[in-house]
C-alpha positions in Angstrom: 74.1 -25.1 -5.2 71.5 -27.9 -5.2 68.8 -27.8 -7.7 65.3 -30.0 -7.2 64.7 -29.8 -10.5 61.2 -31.6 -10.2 60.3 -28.9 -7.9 61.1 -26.1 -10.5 59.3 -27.6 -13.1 56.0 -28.1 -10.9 56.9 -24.0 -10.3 56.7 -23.4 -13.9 59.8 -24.8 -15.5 58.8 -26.4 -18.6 62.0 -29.1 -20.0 63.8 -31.1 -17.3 65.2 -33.1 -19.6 66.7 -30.0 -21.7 68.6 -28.7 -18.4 70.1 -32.0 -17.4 71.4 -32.5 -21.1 72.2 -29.2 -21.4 74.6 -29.8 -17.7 76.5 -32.2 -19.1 77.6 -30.2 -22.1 78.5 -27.0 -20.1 79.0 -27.9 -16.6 82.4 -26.5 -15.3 83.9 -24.4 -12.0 85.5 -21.2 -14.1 83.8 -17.9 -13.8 81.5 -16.5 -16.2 78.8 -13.8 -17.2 75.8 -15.2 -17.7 72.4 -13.5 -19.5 69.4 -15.3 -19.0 66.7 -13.9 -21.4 63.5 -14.2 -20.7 64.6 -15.9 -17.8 62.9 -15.9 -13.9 64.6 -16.8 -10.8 63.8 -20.2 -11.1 65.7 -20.6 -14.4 68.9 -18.8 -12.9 68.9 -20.7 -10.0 69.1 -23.9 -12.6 71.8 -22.0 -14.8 73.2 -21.4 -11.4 73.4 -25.1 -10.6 75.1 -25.6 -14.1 77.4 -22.8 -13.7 78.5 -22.9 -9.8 80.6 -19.4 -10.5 78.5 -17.3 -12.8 77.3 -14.3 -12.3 73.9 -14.4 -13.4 71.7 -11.2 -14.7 68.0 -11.8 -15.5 66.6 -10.1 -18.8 63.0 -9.9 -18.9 59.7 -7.5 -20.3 57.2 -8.6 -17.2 58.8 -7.3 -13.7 56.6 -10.3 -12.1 58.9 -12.5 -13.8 61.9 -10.9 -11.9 60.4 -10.8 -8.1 62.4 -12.3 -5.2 65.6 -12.2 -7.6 68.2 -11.1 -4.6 71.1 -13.4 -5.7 70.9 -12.2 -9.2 71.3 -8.6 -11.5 67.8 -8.3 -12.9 66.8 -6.1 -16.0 63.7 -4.8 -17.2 64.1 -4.3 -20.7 62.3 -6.0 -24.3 64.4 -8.6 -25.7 64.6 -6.4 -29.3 66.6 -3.8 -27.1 69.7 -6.2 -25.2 72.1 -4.8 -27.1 71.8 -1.7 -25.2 73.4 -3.7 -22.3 76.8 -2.3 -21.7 78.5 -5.7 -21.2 79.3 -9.0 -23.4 78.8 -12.2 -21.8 80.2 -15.7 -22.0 76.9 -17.5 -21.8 73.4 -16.3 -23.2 70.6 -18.4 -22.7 67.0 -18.4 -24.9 65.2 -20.5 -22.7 61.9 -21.5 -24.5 61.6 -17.9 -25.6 62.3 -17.3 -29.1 58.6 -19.3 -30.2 56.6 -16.1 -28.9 58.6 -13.7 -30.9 57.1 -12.2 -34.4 61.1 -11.2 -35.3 63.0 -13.6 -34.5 66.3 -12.7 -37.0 66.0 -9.1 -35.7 66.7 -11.4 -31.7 69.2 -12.7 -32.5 70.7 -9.5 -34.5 70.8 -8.1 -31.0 71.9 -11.1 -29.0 75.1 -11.3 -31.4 75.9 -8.1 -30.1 76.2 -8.8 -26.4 77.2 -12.3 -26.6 81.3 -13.2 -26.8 81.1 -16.8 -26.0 77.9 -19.1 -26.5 74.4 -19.1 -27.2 72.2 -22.0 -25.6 68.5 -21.7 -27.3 66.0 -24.2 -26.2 62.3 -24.5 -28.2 59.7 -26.7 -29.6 60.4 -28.4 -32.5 57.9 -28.2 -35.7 58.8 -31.4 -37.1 57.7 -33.4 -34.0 56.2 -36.7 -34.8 52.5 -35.3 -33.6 53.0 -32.3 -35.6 53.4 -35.0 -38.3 50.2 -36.9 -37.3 48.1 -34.0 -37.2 49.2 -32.6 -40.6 48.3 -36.1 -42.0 44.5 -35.5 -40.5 44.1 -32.2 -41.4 44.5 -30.6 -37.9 46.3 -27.3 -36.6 49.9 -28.1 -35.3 49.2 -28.6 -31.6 52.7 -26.3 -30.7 52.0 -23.1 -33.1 49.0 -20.9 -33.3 49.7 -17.5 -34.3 46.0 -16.8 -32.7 44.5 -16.3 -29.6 43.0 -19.3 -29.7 43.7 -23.1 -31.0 41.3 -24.9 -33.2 41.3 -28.4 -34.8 44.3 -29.9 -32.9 44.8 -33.3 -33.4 46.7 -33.0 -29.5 44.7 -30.3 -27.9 46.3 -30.1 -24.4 49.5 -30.2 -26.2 52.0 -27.0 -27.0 51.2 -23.1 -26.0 48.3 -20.9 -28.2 51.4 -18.3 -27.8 53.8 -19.5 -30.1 54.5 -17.2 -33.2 57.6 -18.2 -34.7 58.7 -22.1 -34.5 61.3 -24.1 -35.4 62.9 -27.1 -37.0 66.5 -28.4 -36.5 67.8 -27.0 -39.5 65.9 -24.0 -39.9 66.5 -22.9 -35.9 70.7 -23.5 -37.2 70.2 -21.3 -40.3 68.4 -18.7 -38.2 71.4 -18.5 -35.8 74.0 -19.1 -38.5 73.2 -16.2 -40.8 73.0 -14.1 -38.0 76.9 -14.6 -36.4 76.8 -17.6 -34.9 78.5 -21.0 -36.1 76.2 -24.1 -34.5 78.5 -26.4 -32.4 76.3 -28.6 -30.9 72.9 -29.5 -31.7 70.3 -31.8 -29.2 66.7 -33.1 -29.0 64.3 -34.0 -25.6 61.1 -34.1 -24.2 59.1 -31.8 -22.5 58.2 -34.7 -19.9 60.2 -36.1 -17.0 59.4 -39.8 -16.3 58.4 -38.7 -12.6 56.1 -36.4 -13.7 52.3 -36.2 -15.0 50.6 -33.7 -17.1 47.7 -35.0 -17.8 48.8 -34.6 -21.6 49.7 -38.2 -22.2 53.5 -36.9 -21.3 55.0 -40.1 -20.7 54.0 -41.9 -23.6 55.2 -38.8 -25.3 58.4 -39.1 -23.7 59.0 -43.1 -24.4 57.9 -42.4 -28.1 60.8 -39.6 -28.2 62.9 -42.0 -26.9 62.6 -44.1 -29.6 63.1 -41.7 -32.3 66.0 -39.5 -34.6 66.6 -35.8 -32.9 64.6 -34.4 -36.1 61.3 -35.9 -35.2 61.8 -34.8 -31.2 59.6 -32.4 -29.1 62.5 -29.7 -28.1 65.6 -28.6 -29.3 68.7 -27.4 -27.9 70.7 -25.2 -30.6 74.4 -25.1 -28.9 76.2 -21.8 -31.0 79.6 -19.8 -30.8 80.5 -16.2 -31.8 82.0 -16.4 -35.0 85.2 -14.8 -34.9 85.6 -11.5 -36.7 
């Protein structure tokens, strides 16, 4: 299947950097159960493009989020209660998801329970170099606000008011680590494809990620096997 990934980020896709790095790493023809949590048609149809043979179900808490999903298996359930699922699957994918939970150990409690193979989490990263600038000036971090409403960003158009629980490198790898997963892989990218404007100075941000160590990135991509009993 052919993906236009441009076109799925203009739908709502946020990261099309993080899905063609995350293709290279996982790309491959055998079959596989996939869960995609908090994940909408447009995301399977990526995973889909990944994973040519998967079978895909869809895990969400919002039915609009699971409309027009014919090709795929699609569950109405929180994220707290997966484990109630009675399957195990080979891939399990936290797509931007685990920055709007309040319990994020208590996630991936359940996740550990349903997953056999990997676990692919993408989110923002805390210790990106504008979170950096704006703690230097005083400022709320532009990607956390455990409000309603942001105040006093230093980026304003920058990052989500949603986010409740965020992330850097090695805290996101402790989190998945103490919970029974060993960390196999770990990646950085930005939030802005080079064809794309935002209106959020995205390619700047993009070039500036470029130049810079995985730690001081916009996104992460925790890569994480099922530690063996």
């Amino acid at each position: 299947m052919e993906i236009n990934l441009v076109q799925h980020v203009q739908d709502g896709i946020t990261g099309i950097n993080k899905f063609k790095k995350i293709k290279k790493h996982i790309s491959m023809s055998k079959k596989v159960k996939v869960l995609d949590i908090g994940g909408t048609v447009l995301s399977a149809d990526i995973i889909k493009s990944i994973l040519p043979k998967s079978k895909i179900t869809i895990a969400n808490n919002n039915k609009n989020d699971l409309n027009n999903s014919k090709d795929y298996k699609t569950i109405l359930i929180d994220c707290y209660e997966i484990d109630k699922l009675n399957t195990k699957f080979d891939y399990v994918f936290a797509n931007d998801l685990i920055e709007h939970l309040f319990d994020p150990d208590l996630f991936i409690e359940k996740v550990e329970k349903i997953c056999k193979g990997t676990l692919i989490i993408t989110t923002p990263n805390i210790a990106v170099w504008y979170n950096r600038i704006s703690l230097l000036f005083g400022k709320d971090l532009p990607n956390y606000s455990s409000s309603r409403v942001r105040t006093g960003t230093f980026l304003s158009e920058v990052g989500a008011p949603g986010h409740k629980s965020v992330f850097s490198i090695k805290s996101l790898s402790r989190l998945v680590e103490r919970h029974g997963f060993n960390v196999t892989k770990i990646d950085s990218f930005s939030y802005q494809a080079s064809n794309q404007k935002d209106g959020r100075g995205g390619t700047i941000r993009k070039n500036i990620n470029n130049l810079l160590p995985k730690s001081f990135q916009e996104g992460i991509i925790i890569y994480a096997s099922k530690k063996q009993a």
